[in-house]
Every structure is written in C-alpha cells, then in structure tokens.
C-alpha positions as CSV (number, residue, x, y, z in Angstrom):
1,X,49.2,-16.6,-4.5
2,X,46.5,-17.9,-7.1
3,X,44.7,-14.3,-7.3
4,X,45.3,-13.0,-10.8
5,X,46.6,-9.6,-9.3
6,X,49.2,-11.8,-7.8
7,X,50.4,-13.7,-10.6
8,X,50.4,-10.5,-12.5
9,X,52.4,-9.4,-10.2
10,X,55.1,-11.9,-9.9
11,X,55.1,-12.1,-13.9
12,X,56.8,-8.6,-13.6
13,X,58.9,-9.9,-11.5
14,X,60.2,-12.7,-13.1
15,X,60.4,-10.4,-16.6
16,X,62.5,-7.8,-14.5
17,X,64.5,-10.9,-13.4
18,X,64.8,-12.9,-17.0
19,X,65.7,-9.0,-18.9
20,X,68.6,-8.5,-15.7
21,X,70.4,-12.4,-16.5
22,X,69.9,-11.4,-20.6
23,X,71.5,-8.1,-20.0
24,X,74.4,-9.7,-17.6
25,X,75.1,-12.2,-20.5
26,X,74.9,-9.7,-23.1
27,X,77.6,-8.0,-20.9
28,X,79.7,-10.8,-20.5
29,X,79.6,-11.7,-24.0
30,X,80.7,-8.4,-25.2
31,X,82.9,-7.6,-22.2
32,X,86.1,-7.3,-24.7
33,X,87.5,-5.7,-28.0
34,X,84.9,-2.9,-29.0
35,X,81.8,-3.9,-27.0
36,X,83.7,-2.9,-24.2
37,X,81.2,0.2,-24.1
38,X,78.4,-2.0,-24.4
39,X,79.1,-4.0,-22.4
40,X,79.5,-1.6,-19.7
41,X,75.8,-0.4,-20.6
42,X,74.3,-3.9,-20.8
43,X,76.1,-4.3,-17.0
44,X,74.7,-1.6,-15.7
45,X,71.3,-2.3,-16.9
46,X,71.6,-5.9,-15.5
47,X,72.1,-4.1,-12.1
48,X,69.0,-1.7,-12.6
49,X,66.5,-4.6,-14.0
50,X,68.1,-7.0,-10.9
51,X,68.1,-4.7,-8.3
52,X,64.2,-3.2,-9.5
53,X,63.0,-7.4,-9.8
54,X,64.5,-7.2,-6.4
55,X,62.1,-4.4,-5.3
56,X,59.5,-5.9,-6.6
57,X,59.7,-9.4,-4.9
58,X,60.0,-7.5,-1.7
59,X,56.9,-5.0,-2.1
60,X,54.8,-7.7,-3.2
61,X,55.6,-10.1,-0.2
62,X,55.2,-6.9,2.2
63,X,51.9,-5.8,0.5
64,X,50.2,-9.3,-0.1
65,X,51.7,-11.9,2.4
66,X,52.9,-9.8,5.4
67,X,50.0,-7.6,5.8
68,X,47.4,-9.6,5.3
69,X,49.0,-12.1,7.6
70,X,48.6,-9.3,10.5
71,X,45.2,-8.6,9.6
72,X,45.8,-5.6,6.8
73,X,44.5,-5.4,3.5
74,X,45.7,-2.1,2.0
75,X,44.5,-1.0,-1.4
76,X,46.3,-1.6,-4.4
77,X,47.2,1.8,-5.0
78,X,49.9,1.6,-1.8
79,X,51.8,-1.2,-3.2
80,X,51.4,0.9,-6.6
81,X,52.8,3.6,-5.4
82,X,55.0,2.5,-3.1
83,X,56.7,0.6,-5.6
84,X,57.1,3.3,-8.2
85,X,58.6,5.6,-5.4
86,X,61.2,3.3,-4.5
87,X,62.0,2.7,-8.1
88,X,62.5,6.1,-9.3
89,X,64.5,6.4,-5.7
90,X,66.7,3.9,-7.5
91,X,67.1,5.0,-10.8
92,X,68.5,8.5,-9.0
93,X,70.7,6.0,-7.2
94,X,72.1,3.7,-10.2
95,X,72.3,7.2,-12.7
96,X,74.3,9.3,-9.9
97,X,76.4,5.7,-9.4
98,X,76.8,5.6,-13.4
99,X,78.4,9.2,-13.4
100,X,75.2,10.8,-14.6
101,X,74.0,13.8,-12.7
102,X,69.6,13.6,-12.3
103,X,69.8,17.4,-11.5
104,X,71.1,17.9,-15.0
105,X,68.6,15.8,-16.5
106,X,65.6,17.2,-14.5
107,X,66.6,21.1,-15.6
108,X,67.0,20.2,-19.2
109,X,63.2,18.1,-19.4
110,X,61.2,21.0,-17.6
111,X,59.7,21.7,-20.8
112,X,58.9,18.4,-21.8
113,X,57.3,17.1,-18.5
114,X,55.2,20.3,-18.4
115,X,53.6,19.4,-21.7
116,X,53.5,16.1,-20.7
117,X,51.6,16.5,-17.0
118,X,49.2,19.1,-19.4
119,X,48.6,16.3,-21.6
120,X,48.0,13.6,-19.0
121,X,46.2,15.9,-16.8
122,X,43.0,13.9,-16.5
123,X,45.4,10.5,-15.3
124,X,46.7,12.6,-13.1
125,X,43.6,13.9,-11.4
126,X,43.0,10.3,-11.3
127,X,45.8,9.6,-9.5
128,X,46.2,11.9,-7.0
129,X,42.2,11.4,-6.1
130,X,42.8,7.7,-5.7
131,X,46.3,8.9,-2.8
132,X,43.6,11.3,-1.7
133,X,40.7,9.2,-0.9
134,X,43.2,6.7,0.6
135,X,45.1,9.4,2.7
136,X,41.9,10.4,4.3
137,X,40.4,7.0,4.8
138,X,37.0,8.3,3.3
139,X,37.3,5.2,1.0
140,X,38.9,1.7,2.1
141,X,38.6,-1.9,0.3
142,X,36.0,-3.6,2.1
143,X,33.8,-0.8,2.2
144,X,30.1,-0.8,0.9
145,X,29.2,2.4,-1.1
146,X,26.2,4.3,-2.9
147,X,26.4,6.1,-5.7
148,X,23.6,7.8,-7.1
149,X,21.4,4.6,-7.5
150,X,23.7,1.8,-7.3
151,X,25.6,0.5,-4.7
152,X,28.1,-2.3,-3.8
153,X,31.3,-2.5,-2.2
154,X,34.5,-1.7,-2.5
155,X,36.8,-4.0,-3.8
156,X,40.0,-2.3,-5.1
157,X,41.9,1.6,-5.4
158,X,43.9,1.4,-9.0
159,X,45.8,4.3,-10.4
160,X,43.2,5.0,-12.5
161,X,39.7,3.8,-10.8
162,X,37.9,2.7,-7.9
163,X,36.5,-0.9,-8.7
164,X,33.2,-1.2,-6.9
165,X,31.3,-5.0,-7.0
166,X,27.8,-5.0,-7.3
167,X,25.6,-7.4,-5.9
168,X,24.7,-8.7,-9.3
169,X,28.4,-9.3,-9.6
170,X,29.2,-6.5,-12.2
171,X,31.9,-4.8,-11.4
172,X,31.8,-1.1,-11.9
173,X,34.4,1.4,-12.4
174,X,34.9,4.7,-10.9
175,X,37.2,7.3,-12.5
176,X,38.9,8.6,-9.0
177,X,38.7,12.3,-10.4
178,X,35.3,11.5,-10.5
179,X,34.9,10.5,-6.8
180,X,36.7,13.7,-5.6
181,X,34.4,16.0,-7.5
182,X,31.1,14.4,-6.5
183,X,29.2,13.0,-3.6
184,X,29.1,9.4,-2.4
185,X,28.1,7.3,0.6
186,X,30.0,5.6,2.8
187,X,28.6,2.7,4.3
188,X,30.9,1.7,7.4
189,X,31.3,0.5,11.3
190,X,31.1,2.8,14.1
191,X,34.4,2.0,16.6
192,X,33.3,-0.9,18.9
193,X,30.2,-1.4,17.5
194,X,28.5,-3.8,14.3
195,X,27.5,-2.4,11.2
196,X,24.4,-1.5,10.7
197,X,23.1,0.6,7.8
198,X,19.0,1.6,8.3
199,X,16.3,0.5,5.8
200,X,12.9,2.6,5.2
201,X,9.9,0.3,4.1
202,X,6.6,1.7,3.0
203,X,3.4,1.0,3.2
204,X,-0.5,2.2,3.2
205,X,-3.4,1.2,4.9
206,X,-6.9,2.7,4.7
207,X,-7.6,6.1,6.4
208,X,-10.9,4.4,8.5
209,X,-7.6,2.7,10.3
210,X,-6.6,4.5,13.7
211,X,-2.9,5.5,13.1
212,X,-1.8,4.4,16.2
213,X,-2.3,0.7,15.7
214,X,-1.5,0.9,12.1
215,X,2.1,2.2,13.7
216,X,1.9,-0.4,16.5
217,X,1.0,-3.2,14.3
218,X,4.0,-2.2,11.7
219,X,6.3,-2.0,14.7
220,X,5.7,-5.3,16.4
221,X,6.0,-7.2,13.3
222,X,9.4,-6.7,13.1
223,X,10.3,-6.7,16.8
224,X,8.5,-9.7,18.0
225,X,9.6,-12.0,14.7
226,X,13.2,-12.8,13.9
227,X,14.2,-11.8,10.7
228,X,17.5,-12.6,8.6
229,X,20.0,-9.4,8.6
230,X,17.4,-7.4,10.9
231,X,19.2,-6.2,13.9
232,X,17.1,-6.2,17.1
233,X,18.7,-3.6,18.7
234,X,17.9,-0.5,17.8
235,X,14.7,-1.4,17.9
236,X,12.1,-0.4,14.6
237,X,10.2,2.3,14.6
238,X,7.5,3.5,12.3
239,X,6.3,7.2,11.2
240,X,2.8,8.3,9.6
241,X,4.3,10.1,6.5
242,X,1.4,12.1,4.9
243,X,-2.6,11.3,5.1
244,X,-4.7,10.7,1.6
245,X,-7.9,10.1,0.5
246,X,-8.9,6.7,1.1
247,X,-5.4,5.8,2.4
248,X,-2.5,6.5,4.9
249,X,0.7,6.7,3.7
250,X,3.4,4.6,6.9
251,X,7.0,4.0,6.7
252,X,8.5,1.2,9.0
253,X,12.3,1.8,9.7
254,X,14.7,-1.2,10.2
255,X,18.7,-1.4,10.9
256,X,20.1,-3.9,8.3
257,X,23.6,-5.9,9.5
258,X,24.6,-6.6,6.2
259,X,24.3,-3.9,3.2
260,X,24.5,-7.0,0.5
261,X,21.0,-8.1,1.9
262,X,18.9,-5.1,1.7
263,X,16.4,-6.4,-1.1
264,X,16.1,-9.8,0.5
265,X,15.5,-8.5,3.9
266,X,13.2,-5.6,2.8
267,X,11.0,-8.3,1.2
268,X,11.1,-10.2,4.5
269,X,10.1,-7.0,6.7
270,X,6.9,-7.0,3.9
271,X,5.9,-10.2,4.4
272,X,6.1,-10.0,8.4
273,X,4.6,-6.5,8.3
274,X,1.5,-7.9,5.8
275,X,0.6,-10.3,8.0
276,X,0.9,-8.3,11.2
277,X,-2.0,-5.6,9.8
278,X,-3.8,-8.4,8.3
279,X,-4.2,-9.6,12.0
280,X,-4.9,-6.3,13.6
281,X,-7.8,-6.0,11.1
282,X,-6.4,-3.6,9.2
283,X,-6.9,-3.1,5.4
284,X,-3.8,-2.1,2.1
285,X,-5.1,1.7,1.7
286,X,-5.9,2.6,-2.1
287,X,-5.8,5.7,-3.0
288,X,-9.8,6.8,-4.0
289,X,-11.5,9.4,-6.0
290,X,-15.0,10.0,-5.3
291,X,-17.1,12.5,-6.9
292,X,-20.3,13.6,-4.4
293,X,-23.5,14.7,-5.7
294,X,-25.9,15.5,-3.0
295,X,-29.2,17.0,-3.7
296,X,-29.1,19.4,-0.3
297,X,-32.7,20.0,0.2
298,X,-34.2,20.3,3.6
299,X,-34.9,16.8,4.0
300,X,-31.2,15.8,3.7
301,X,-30.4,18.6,6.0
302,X,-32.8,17.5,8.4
303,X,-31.4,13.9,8.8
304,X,-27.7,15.1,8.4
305,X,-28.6,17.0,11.5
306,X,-30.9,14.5,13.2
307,X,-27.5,12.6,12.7
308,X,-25.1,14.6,14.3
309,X,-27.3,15.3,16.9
310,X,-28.1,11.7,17.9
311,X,-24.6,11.1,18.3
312,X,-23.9,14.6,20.6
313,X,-26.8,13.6,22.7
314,X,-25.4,10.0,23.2
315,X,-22.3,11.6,24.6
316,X,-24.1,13.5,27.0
317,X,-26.2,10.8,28.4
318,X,-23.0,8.5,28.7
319,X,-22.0,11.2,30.8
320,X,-22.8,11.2,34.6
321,X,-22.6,15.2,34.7
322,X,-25.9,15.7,32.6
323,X,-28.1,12.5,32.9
324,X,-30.4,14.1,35.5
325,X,-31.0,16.9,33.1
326,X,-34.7,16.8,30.7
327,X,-34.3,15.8,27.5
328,X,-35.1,19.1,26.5
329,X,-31.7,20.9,28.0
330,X,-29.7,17.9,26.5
331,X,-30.9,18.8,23.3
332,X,-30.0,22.1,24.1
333,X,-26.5,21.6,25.4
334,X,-26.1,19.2,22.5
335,X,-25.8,22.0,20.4
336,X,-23.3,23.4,22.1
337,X,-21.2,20.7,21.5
338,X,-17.3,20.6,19.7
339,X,-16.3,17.5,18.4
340,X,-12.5,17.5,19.6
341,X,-10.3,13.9,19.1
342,X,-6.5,13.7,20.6
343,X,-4.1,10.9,19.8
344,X,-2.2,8.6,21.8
345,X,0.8,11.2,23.8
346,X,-0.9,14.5,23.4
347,X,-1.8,16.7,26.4
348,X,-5.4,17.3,26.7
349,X,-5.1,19.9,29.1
350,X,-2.3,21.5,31.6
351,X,-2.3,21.9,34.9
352,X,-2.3,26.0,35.5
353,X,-3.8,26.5,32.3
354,X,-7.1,28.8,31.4
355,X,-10.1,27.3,30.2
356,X,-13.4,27.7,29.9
357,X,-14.2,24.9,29.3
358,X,-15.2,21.0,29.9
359,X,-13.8,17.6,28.1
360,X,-16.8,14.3,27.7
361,X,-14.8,11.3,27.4
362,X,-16.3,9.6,24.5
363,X,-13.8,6.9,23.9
364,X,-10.2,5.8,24.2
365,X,-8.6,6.3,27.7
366,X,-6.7,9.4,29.8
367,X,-4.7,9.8,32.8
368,X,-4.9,13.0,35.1
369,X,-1.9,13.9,37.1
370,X,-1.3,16.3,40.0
371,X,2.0,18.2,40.1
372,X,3.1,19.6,43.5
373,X,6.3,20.0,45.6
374,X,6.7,16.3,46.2
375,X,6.4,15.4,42.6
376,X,3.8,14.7,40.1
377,X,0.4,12.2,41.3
378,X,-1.5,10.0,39.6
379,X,-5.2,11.1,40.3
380,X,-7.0,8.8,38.5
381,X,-7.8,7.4,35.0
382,X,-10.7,8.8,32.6
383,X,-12.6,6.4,30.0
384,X,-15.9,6.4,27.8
385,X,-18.3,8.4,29.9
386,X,-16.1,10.5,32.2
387,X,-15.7,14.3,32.1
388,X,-12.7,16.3,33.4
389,X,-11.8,20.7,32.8
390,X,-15.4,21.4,34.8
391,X,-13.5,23.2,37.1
392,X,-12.2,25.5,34.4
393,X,-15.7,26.2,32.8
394,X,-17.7,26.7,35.9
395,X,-15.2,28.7,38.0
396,X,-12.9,30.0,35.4
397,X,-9.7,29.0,37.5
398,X,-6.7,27.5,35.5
399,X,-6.4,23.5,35.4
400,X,-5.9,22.1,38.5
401,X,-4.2,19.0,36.7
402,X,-2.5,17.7,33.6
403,X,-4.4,15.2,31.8
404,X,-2.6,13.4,29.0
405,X,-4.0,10.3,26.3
406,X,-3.0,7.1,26.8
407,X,-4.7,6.0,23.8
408,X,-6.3,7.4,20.8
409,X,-9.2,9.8,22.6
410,X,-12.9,11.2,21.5
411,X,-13.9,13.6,23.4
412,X,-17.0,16.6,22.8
413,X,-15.9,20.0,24.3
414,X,-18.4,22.3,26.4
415,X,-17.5,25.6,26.9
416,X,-18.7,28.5,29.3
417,X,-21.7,30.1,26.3
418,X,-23.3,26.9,25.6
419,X,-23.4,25.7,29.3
420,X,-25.0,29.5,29.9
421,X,-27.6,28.9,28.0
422,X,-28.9,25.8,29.9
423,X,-28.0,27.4,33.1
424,X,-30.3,29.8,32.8
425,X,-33.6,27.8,31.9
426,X,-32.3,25.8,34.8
427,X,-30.4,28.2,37.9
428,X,-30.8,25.4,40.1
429,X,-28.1,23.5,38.4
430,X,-25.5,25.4,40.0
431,X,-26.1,24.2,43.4
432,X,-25.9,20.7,41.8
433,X,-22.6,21.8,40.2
434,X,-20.9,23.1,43.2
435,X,-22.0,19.5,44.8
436,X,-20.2,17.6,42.2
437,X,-16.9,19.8,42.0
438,X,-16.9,19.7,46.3
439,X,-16.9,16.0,46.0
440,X,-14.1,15.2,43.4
441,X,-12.2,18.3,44.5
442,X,-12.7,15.8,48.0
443,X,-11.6,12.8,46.2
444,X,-8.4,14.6,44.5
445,X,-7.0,15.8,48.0
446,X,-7.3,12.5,49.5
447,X,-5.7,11.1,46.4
448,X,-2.8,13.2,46.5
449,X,-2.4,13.4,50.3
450,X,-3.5,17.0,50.9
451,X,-5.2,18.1,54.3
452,X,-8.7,16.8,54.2
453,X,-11.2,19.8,54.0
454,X,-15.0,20.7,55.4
455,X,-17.1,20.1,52.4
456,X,-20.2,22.2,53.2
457,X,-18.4,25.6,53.2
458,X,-16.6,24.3,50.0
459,X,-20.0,24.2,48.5
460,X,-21.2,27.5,49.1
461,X,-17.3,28.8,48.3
462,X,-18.0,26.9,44.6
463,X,-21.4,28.3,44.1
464,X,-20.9,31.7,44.8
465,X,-17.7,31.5,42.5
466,X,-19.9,29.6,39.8
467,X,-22.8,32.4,40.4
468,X,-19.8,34.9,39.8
469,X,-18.1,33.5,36.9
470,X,-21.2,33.7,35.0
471,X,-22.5,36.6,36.3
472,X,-19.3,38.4,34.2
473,X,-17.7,39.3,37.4
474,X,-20.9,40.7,39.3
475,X,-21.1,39.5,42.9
476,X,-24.1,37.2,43.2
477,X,-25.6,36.8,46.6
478,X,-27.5,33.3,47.8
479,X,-30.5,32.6,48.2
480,X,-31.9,31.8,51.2
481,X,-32.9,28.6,50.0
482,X,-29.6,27.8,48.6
483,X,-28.4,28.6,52.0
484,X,-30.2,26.3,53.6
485,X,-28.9,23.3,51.4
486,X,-32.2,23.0,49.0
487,X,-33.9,25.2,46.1
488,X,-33.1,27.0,43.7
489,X,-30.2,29.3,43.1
490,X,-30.5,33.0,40.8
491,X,-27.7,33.6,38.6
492,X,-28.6,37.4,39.0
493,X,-27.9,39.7,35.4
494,X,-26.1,36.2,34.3
C-alpha cells in the first residue's frame, strides 16, 4: 500500500487505534476514588475509537486488497460510504449498550439537522449525485469522458467530486451535483467486444477533383496502411460534406482503440491521407473568390457557342447510332442535346420506367441489367461511345432494363422533340432505327436466354410503332418501299 489514498487511510486507522489505548489508560488511571465516572466515559470511548479502528482496518483491506485481488476496482465513494454506514451502525450499537436511547436523541435534534441539511445542501447534492452516478453505473473509474471540450478519464468518485485526468496530466474536478444536472459522454466497451471510440478527420481538395476518387483515395489510405490506435475493423469510410467554390469539403471517419491517442493518431490519419491524394493526383482545395467581367458581345457568344457545340457534336460522332448521319443533321441534333452526368451507384434508368428519351455514353462506365422471373441478368456493359433508353424515345414503351453507374458517368440526353426534328428532314431514318433496335433487342434475348425471335417481322413491328409514336398516336401505314426492305419511309402528319 504505497498509494497516498492508502496511507491516508491507514493513518486514520492507526489515530483511531493510538486515541482507543490513550482513552483505555486514561480509564485505568482514573478507574478509582472520583474518576470513577470518568473513567467509565474514557472506557467506553476506548471501546468506540477500538472497535471504529477496527472497522476501518477491515473496510480498507476489503476495498483495496481483496477486490482488487479478484479483479475489482470500486470507486472511492463505496469504501466512503460504506465505512460511514457501518460506523454510525455502531455508534447506535455502543450508545443503546451505554444506556442511552438514539430514538431520544434523534426526536430532540430534528430541528437542528434540518437547518443543518439546509445549510449543507449543496454537499449534499454532491453526495447523493456521486451514490447516483455509481448506482447506475453511468460513471465507473477507468472510464474515459467528454465534457464540453475536454476530455480524460476517470480516475476517482469522492464525496464531493468526480476526479477526471487529462491527458496533459491535469487533473480536473467535477462537482457531482454538477454531473447530474448536465450532459456528459461516456466513452466505454461494448460486452464482448474492444473499445473503440470513432474519429472524424477533415479535409479539402479542389472541386476539378472527381468526388469519387477523392472518397476512394481518403479511404484506402487508411485501410491499406497500418496505423497506431487505428482499428481495422470497422473499416473507414469517408463522406463529401458540402461543395465550395474552388474546393470540396471531405471527412474521413476512423474507429480509434485507445481515447488517450486521438491527437497522435489523427495526425497519423493526415499524414497517410496527404500522401494518398497526393498520389491519386489530387490537389488541397482552397477556397477562391473570383470576380468575372465578360464583355458579352456577339463575338464571345459566338465562340462560347462554337464551344459547346464542338463538344455536343463530338459526342454524337463517338456514337455509333448517328455517324452515318450528314454533318448537317448532327449539327442539328446537337442542339437538341442535355448535358446529364451521374455518379458512381446512381440508377440511370429503371426497367418499366417511361421515357422519351435516349442516354450517349460520354465517359465513365455502366451496367444494364434484365430483371425477370429467374432473377436479374447481366446484359452487357456500356462505355465512351455507347447509347442505351432508344427504345424508350423511339417507341415510347417503358425501360426494358435497369442500367446503373459503375463509375463516375457523362452522358448527353436526347429526347423524342429534338430527335423529331431530324426525323423529319430525314424519314428514312426510321427504317434504319427499327434495324438497330431488332438487332440489340436480338442480342438481349439471346443474352438473357429468351426464345430466339424472327427478326424481319420485328422490323416492320418497330417501324410501324416508331412511325406511330411520332405520328402522336396516328396510325402510319408503310410504304411500299419500306415494305420491300429499301427506301424511304413517311412519317405521315408527324
């Protein structure tokens, strides 16, 4: 027992002890003649001090050798007031065994303890909050704690206070009214499984950064490295917080295993994290300010135009739906063109869905899936230059499949007006249509495992349906040279 607590404690002891042997001598001494009375009184207060140093020996080897020994550390509170209960239990004991009646004595002071508990009412809140928090268990020595913007842990219940240790080895001190009347956090072990306590890092990186390998990049630093106090299991994860100008604003989550190294292993998540976008390319966001003047004239609106157009007209010649067309209906159809990006998980389109209208894979990559009784199908996978929905815009039937980005996706979007409008300097482009949907509708049922079907009578089904569709709803018959498998087809009132 070298803990100061401890020697504390067995000072009091050894005082109760030394004032019991006094007060037996005194008795002894005076045992005769007129100190008979005395010495009666200095006896019986030998008894009391002995029998209390008594108490005390035992609580303290209970509370500080036995427990601990099996593994308990209870707060010092318990031994507190576990010792005071068994010491007033004894005073009733030795004053009933002196002749004295505690009943009498408790009547009479009724007035006195009441001013006395008003007066001490802020010890006792004290008091009673540190049994409370103990009786609960929503505070325990050993546990690590937050209060408002400190935090440490828990290293002793008193009467009076809850002494917390910081890590800077301060020791702070907690009135235990205090800690029943406000809000603290706990920081503590689920049953069966380590502590772990989770740690939010920030960071920024500029906005000309795709998100998803900013949040990729953050991620793997901090799985693939091993880091002091970074738990691996569960794994990090890291969230796009809000967007800015010039910048994008990231936090990268962590589980910590020990609360006492949250600085130190924060600044080791930064370093790993730093070096990870640095390798991906990717640059610290600053937050910018930019003040445009643009003298809008017609020449600048000209080029920003000439611009936007260039890069419209690129998409369509990438695609294999429109590179037999003149350059003259690309230009057209260009300007019918919606610039529409997705991100990595979104659903571009859903099978049974209505749409009129067509998706050209610019960049990034997408899978198309089939659902049906057996389950859902893997089709295919879309990249830079593919088109899917042309089913949708030509026919105007729901989605015949679920597409969904793997990646980060560009697409342009077509719908039914703008496609109009080249149909009609062009009619013959229907037939060419209804070729094109017969074949992949073709190469989807074989995919999938469906019956195989006749394609020539599913060409002149998908015509007269496209004639149809944008004809508003008006039948539309053939012509005969459509019919025979070459010319040109009408599109009617269309």
């Amino acid at each position: 027992m070298n803990r100061p607590v401890e020697r504390a404690s067995l000072r009091t002891v050894w005082l109760l002890l030394g004032l019991g042997l006094l007060a037996q001598a005194g008795a002894r001494f005076a045992g005769t003649g007129r100190g008979l009375l005395i010495g009666e009184i200095l006896g019986g207060a030998a008894v009391f001090l002995s029998v209390l140093a008594v108490l005390a020996l035992v609580a303290l080897l209970v509370f500080r050798v036995l427990l601990p020994a099996l593994g308990l550390v209870p707060p010092r509170i318990a031994h507190d007031l576990t010792m005071t209960f068994a010491a007033a239990v004894w005073a009733l004991v030795w004053l009933r065994l002196s002749g004295v009646d505690p009943s009498q004595l408790v009547t009479t002071s009724a007035l006195l303890t009441a001013v006395v508990a008003f007066s001490m009412q802020d010890t006792l809140g004290n008091v009673l909050g540190g049994v409370a928090l103990q009786l609960d268990s929503s505070l325990r020595v050993g546990d690590w704690v937050r209060i408002d913007d400190v935090s440490g842990r828990v290293v002793d219940v008193r009467w009076r206070y809850t002494a917390i240790e910081l890590r800077n080895r301060e020791r702070l001190v907690v009135p235990n009214g205090w800690l029943m009347r406000n809000r603290f956090a706990v920081v503590r072990a689920v049953a069966g499984e380590p502590l772990l306590l989770r740690r939010t890092v920030l960071f920024t990186a500029e906005d000309s950064a795709s998100p998803g390998r900013v949040l990729e990049a953050l991620e793997a630093s901090v799985r693939d490295a091993d880091i002091d106090w970074v738990a691996k299991e569960p794994p990090p994860s890291a969230v796009l917080l809000e967007p800015g100008f010039g910048f994008n604003r990231f936090a990268l989550r962590y589980f910590l295993t020990d609360p006492g190294h949250d600085d130190p292993a924060d600044s080791a998540v930064r370093v790993h994290a730093l070096a990870a976008l640095e390798r991906a390319g990717i640059r610290h966001g600053i937050p910018q300010e930019e003040h445009l003047v643009v003298k809008e004239n017609e020449a600048w609106r000209l080029a920003t135009t000439a611009h936007e157009t260039s890069r419209r007209l690129e998409a369509i010649r990438s695609s294999g739906l429109f590179t037999a067309l003149p350059e003259a209906e690309q230009v057209v159809l260009a300007g019918h063109l919606v610039y529409a990006p997705f991100a990595k998980g979104d659903v571009l389109t859903r099978q049974g869905a209505v749409a009129h209208w067509l998706y050209l894979v610019v960049s990034g990559e997408v899978e198309v899936f089939v659902d049906s009784e057996g389950g859902r199908a893997s089709v295919s996978r879309l990249r830079g230059g593919d088109y899917f929905g042309e089913m949708g815009m030509l026919t105007g039937e729901p989605r015949t499949a679920t597409v969904v980005a793997l990646t980060d996706v560009v697409c342009y979007r077509l719908d039914k007006e703008g496609f109009r409008h080249v149909l009609e300097v062009r009619p013959e482009l229907a037939q060419e249509m209804s070729d094109v949907l017969a074949r992949r509708r073709a190469e989807t049922a074989a995919r999938v495992g469906a019956l195989p079907t006749e394609e020539a009578p599913l060409r002149g089904d998908l015509l007269r349906r496209i004639l149809r569709f944008f004809s508003d709803g008006k039948d539309a018959a053939l012509p005969a040279a459509t019919q025979r498998g070459h010319g040109s087809a009408s599109l009617g009132s269309a």
